[in-house]
C-alpha positions as a LaTeX table, in Angstrom:
\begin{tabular}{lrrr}
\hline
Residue & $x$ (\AA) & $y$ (\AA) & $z$ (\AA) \\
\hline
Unk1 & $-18.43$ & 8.96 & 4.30 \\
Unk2 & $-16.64$ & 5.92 & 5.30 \\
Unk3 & $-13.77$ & 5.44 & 2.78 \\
Unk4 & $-10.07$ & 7.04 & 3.86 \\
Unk5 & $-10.53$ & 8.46 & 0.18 \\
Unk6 & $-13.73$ & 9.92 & 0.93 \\
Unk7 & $-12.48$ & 11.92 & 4.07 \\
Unk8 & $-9.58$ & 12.43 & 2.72 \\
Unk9 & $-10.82$ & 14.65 & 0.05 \\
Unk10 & $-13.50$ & 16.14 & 1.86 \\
Unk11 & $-10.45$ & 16.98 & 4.70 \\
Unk12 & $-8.42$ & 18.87 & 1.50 \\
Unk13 & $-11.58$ & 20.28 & 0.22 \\
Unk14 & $-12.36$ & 21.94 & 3.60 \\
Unk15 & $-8.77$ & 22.97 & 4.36 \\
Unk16 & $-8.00$ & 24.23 & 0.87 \\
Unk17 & $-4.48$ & 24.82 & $-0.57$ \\
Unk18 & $-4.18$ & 28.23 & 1.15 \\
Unk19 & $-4.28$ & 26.72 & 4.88 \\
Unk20 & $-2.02$ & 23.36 & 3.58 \\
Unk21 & 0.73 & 25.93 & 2.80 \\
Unk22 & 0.19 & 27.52 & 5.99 \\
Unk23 & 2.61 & 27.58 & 9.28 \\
Unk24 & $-0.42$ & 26.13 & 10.64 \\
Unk25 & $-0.17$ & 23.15 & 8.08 \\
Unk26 & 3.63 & 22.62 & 8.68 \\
Unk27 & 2.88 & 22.28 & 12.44 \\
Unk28 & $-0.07$ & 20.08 & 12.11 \\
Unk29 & 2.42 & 17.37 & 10.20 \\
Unk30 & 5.53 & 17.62 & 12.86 \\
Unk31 & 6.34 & 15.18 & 14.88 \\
Unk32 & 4.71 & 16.00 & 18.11 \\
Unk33 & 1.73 & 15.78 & 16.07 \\
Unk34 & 2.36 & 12.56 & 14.47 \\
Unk35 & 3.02 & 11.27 & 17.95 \\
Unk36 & 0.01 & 12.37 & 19.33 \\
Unk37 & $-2.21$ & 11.21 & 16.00 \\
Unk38 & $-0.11$ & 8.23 & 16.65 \\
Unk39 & $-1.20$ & 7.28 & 19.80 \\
Unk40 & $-4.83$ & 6.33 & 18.80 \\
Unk41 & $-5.17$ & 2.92 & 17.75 \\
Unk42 & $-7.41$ & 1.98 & 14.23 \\
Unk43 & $-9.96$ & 1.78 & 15.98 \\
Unk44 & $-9.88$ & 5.25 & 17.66 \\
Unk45 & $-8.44$ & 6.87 & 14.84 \\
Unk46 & $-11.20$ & 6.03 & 12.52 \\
Unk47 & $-14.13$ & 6.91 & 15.10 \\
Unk48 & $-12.51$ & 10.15 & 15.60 \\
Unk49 & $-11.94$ & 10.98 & 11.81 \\
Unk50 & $-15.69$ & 10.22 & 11.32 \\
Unk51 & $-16.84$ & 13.18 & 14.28 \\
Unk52 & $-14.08$ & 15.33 & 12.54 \\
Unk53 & $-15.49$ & 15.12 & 9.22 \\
Unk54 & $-19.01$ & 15.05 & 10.51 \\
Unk55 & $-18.09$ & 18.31 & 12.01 \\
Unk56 & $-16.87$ & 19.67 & 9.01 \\
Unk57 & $-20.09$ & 18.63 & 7.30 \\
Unk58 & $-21.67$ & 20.57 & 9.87 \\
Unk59 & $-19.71$ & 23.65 & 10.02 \\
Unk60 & $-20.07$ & 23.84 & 5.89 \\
Unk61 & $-23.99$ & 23.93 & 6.42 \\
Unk62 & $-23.35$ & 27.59 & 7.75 \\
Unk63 & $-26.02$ & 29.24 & 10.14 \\
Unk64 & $-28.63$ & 26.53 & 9.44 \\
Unk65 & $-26.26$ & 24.60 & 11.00 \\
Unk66 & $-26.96$ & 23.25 & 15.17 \\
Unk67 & $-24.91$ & 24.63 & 17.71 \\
Unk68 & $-23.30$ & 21.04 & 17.77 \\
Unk69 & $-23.95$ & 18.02 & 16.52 \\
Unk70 & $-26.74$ & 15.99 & 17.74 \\
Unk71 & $-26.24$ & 13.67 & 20.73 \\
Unk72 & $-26.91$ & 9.82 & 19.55 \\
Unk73 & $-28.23$ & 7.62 & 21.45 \\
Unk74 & $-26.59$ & 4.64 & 19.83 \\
Unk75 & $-23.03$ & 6.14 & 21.22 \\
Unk76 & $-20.98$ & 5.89 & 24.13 \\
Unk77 & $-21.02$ & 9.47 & 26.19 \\
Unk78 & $-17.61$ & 10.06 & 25.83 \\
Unk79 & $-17.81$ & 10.06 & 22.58 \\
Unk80 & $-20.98$ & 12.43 & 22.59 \\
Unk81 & $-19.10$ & 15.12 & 24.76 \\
Unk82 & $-16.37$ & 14.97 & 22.04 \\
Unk83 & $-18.50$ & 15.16 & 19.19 \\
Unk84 & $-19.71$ & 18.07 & 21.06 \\
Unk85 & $-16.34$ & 19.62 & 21.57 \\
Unk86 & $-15.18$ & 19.73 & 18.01 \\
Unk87 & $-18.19$ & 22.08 & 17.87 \\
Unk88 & $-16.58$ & 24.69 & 20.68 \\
Unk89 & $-13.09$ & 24.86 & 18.54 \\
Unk90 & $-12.58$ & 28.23 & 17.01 \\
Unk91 & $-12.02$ & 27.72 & 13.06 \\
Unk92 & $-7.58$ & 28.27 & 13.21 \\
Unk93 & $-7.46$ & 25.68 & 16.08 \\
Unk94 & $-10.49$ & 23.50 & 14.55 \\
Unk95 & $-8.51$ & 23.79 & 11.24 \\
Unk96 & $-4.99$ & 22.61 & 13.06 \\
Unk97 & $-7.02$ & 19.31 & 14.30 \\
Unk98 & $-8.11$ & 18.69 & 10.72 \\
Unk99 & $-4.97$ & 19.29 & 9.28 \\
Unk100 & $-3.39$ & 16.51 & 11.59 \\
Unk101 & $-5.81$ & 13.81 & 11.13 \\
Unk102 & $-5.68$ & 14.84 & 7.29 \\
Unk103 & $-1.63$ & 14.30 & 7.07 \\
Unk104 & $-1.92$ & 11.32 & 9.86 \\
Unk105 & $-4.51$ & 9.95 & 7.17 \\
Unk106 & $-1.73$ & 10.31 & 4.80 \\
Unk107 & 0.60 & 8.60 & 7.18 \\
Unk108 & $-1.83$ & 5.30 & 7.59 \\
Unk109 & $-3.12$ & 5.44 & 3.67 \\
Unk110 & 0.12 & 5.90 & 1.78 \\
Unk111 & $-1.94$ & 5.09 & $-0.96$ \\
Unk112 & $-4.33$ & 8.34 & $-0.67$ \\
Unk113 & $-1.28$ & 10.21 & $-2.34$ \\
Unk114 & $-1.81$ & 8.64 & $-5.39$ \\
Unk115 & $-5.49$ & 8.54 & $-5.88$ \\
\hline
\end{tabular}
């Protein structure tokens, strides 16, 4: 899972048509959103879009599922705690942060639009 392409169509996939033409949706792509999204370099960005979708890939396992994913030794804390936070998100406000790194995906990969 390390194209843009990839995540972005496990991100639509997950999200389904239904919640993109949500309220929820509409608010995930305004601008305080985009300026948030914004605000994470590359770098950042792409770290964080990998825990999101591993998350996803998590929650779509269902009860047999952990309560969170894993702790890896071979990452920083920080970014263990988050992994570990995307896990404590109810599923509407889980779904909002997936909805804004799928339209900020958008935003960086112009080119995902016409794949």
């Amino acid at each position: 899972m390390t194209s843009a392409g990839d995540q972005y169509l496990t991100l639509r996939s997950f999200l389904g048509s239904d919640f993109l033409g949500s309220d929820d949706a509409v608010e995930a792509n305004s601008e305080a959103s985009q300026q948030r999204m914004g605000r994470l370099n590359t770098q950042q960005f792409a770290v964080f879009t990998i825990d999101l979708i591993d998350e996803v890939l998590r929650r779509k396992e269902g009860r047999a599922a952990p309560l969170y994913l894993p702790a890896r030794q071979d990452f920083h804390p920080k970014r263990n705690q988050t992994r570990q936070k995307l896990a404590s998100l109810a599923t509407t406000n889980f779904k909002r942060m997936a909805c804004d790194v799928f339209f900020e995906l958008e935003r960086r990969h112009p080119n995902l639009l016409s794949e």
